[in-house]
Every structure is written in structure tokens, then in C-alpha cells.
C-alpha positions as CSV (number, residue, x, y, z in Angstrom):
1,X,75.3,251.6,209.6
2,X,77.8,254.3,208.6
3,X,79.1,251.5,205.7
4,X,75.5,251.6,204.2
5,X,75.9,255.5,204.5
6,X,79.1,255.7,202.8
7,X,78.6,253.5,199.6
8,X,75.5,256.0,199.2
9,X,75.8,259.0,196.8
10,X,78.5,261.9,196.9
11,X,76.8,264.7,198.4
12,X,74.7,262.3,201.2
13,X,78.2,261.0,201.9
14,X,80.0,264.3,202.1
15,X,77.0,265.2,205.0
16,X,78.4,262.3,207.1
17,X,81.3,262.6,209.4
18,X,82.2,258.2,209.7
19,X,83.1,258.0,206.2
20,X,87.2,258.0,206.3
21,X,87.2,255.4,203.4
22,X,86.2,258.8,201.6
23,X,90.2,259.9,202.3
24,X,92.5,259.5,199.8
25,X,95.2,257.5,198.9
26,X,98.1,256.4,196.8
27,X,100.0,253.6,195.7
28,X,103.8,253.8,194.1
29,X,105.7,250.9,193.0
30,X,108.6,250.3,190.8
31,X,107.5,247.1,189.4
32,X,110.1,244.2,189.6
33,X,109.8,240.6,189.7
34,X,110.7,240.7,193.2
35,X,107.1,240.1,196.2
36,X,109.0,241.9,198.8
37,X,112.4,243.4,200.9
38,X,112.9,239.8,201.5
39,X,112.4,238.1,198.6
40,X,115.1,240.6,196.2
41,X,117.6,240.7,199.2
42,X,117.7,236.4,198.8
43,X,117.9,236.9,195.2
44,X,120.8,239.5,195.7
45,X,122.6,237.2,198.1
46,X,122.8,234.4,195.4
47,X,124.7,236.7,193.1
48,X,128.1,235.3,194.1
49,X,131.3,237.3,192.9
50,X,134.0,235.4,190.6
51,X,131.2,233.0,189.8
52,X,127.9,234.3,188.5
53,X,127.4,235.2,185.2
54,X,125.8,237.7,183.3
55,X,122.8,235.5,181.8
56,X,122.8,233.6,185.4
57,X,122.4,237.4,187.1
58,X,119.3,238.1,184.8
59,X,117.9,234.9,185.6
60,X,117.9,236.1,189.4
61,X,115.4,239.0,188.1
62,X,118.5,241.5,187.7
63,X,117.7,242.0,184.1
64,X,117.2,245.7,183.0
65,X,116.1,245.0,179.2
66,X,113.4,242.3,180.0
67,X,112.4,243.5,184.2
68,X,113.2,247.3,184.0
69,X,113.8,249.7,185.8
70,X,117.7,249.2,185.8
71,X,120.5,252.0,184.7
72,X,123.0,250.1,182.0
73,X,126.3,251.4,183.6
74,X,129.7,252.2,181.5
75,X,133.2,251.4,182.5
76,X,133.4,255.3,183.2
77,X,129.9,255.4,185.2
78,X,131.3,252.6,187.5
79,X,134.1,255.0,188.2
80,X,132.7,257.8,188.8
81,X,129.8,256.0,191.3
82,X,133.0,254.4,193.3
83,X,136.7,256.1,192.9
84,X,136.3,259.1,195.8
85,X,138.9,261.9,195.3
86,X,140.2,261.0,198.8
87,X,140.3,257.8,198.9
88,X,143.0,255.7,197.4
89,X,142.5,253.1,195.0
90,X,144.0,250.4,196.7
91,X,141.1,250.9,199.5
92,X,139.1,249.9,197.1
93,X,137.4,245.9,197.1
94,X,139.4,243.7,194.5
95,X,136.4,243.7,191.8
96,X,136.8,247.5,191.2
97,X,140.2,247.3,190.9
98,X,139.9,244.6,188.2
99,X,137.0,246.6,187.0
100,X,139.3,249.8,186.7
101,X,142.5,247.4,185.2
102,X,139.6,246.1,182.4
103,X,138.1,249.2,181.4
104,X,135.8,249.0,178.3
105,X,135.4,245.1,179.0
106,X,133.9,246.4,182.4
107,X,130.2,247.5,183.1
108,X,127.5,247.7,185.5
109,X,124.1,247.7,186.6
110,X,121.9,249.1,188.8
111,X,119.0,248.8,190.4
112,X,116.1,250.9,192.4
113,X,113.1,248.7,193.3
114,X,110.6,249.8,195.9
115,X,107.1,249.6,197.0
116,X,105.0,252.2,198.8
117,X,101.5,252.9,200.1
118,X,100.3,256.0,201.2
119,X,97.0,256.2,203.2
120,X,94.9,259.6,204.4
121,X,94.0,259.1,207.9
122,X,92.4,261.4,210.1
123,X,89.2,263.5,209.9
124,X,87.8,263.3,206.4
125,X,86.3,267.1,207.8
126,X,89.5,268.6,208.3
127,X,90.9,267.4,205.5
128,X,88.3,268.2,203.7
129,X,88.4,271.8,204.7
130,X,92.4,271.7,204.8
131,X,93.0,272.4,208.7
132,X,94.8,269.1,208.5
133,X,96.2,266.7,206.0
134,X,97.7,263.2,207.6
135,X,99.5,260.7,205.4
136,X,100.7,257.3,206.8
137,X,103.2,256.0,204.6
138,X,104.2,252.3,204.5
139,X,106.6,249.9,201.9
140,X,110.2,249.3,201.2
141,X,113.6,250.0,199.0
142,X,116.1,248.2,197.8
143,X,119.2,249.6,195.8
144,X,122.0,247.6,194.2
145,X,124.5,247.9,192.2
146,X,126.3,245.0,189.9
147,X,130.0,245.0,188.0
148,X,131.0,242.7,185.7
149,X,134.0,242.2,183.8
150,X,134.3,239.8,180.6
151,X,130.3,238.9,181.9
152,X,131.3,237.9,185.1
153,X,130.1,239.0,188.3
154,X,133.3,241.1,190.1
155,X,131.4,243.4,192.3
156,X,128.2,243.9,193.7
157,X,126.9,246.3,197.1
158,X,123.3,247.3,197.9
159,X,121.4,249.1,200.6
160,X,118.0,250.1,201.3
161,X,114.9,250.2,203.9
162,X,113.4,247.0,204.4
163,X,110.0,248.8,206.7
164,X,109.5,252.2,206.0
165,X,106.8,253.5,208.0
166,X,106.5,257.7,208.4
167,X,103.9,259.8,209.3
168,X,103.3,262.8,207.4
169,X,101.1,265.5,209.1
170,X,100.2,269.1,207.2
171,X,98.2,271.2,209.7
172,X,96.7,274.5,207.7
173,X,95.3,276.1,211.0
174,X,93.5,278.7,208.8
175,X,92.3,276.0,207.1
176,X,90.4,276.4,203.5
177,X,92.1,280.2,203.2
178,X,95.1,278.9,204.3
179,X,97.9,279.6,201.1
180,X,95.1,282.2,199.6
181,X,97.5,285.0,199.4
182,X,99.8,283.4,197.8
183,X,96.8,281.9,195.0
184,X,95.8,285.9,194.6
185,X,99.4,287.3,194.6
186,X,100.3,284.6,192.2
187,X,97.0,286.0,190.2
188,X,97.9,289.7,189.7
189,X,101.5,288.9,188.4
């Protein structure tokens, strides 16, 4: 019965205390060609170093002028993202080095994909009235970057959250006047 309730009109809805589909929510996703976590880190792992190519690495979906959402990376940017004050070069993994040796004929890419949902859960009544907001956050990240010297894959190192799941809770205990003397401070200025 509350579903018949709830598809009814605003203010008959806003009388009725079932109607949590009235919460809320967001969706944020950097679009990419990758479905999921999964899905971009088996496409990552077939980026092999020494032996994939440029044109083969945007045919995995790594492809910042035709998928987006990728930083074009200078011989200089690649430095400065992996050459630590502290830390000698010869720590570093072969493919920087050869990166740092090549200079201008070296560049990089990276890479930020992710995909979020945030949902209002709760009491539509005190979130309504502000005594409480609760957001339950769910997707995933992934981060790489790519270096290539002479178009040929060198380097590559990624990182992210494959199952985010948080909880975000806002309680207002004074609820709808909760923040008003800041809103009438702000006012007289």
C-alpha cells in the first residue's frame, strides 16, 4: 500500500512517513570503456612492458584522445610523478631509468576511472527536517599510470579500491535551525 501512496502527488507524499524512495541520491562515474574493478585491472595486466605498443595499449581502452579521461604526461611530468628527492635513481625499476636516459622520446599516461553511487538512507522525516542526513556510498577506483619510450611500453604501476563501501552520517541535532547563525551572520556582512 505505501508504493501506491508514494507514486501519488508531492504534498500527499510528503504527509506519509514509508516513502524513503522520496530520499535522494547520486550517481558519479568517470566514464571509460571499462564494466567494472575487474574488468580494467585484466585489461591493465595485458599491458606487458618491453612488448606492448602504443596503438596496442589504446586498443586495451587506455586511449586518452578517443576514451578520455587520461592526463597526456611529458618526459618532465614522468619525472617529477617518480624521481623522490631521497631516493636514488638506481632504486628506481629499469623502465624509468630508460625513461630518464631517453628524455623527450619518453612520455606517459595516466589514468583515473571510477564509479560511485551514493544513496540517502534513513528517515525521509529527519532528513527532511535536517536532524539527520545518512549517505551510503558504494563503487570503485582504479589509477594507472603508463611510460613509454620510442611508443613502447617501459613502465606501468596502478592502485586503487576495488569495493568502496562508507557510510556517511550528518546528525544536525537542532535540526532545521541547525547552521542558522551562521546563514544570518553571513547576512549582515
Amino acid at each position: 500500500m505505501n508504493r501506491v501512496w508514494c507514486g501519488m502527488a508531492a504534498p500527499i507524499a510528503l504527509l506519509l512517513a514509508g516513502c524513503g524512495s522520496l530520499l535522494p541520491s547520486e550517481r558519479d562515474e568517470t566514464l571509460s570503456p571499462f564494466g567494472d574493478y575487474l574488468d580494467t585491472e585484466i585489461r591493465y595486466s595485458q599491458a606487458i612492458p618491453g612488448k606492448t605498443t602504443r596503438s596496442q595499449l589504446f586498443e586495451l581502452g587506455f586511449d586518452p584522445l578517443s576514451q578520455g579521461n587520461g592526463k597526456m604526461l611529458s618526459f618532465v611530468d614522468v619525472r617529477l610523478m617518480f624521481v623522490q628527492p631521497n631516493i636514488p635513481i638506481s632504486y628506481l625499476p629499469d623502465g624509468l631509468i630508460q625513461c630518464l636516459e631517453a628524455k623527450d622520446r619518453c612520455v606517459g599516461y595516466a589514468f583515473e576511472f571510477s564509479k560511485t553511487d551514493t544513496q540517502r538512507v534513513g528517515s525521509f522525516w529527519a532528513d527532511l527536517f535536517n536532524f539527520s542526513k545518512r549517505r551510503e556510498v558504494k563503487g570503485w577506483s582504479f589509477r594507472t599510470v603508463f611510460v613509454l619510450v620510442d611508443d613502447v611500453l617501459v613502465h606501468k604501476v596502478s592502485n586503487g579500491e576495488p569495493n568502496i563501501r562508507r557510510m556517511v552520517v550528518k546528525k544536525n541535532p537542532l535540526g532545521p535551525i541547525q547552521g542558522a547563525g551562521e546563514f544570518f551572520s553571513d547576512q549582515l556582512k
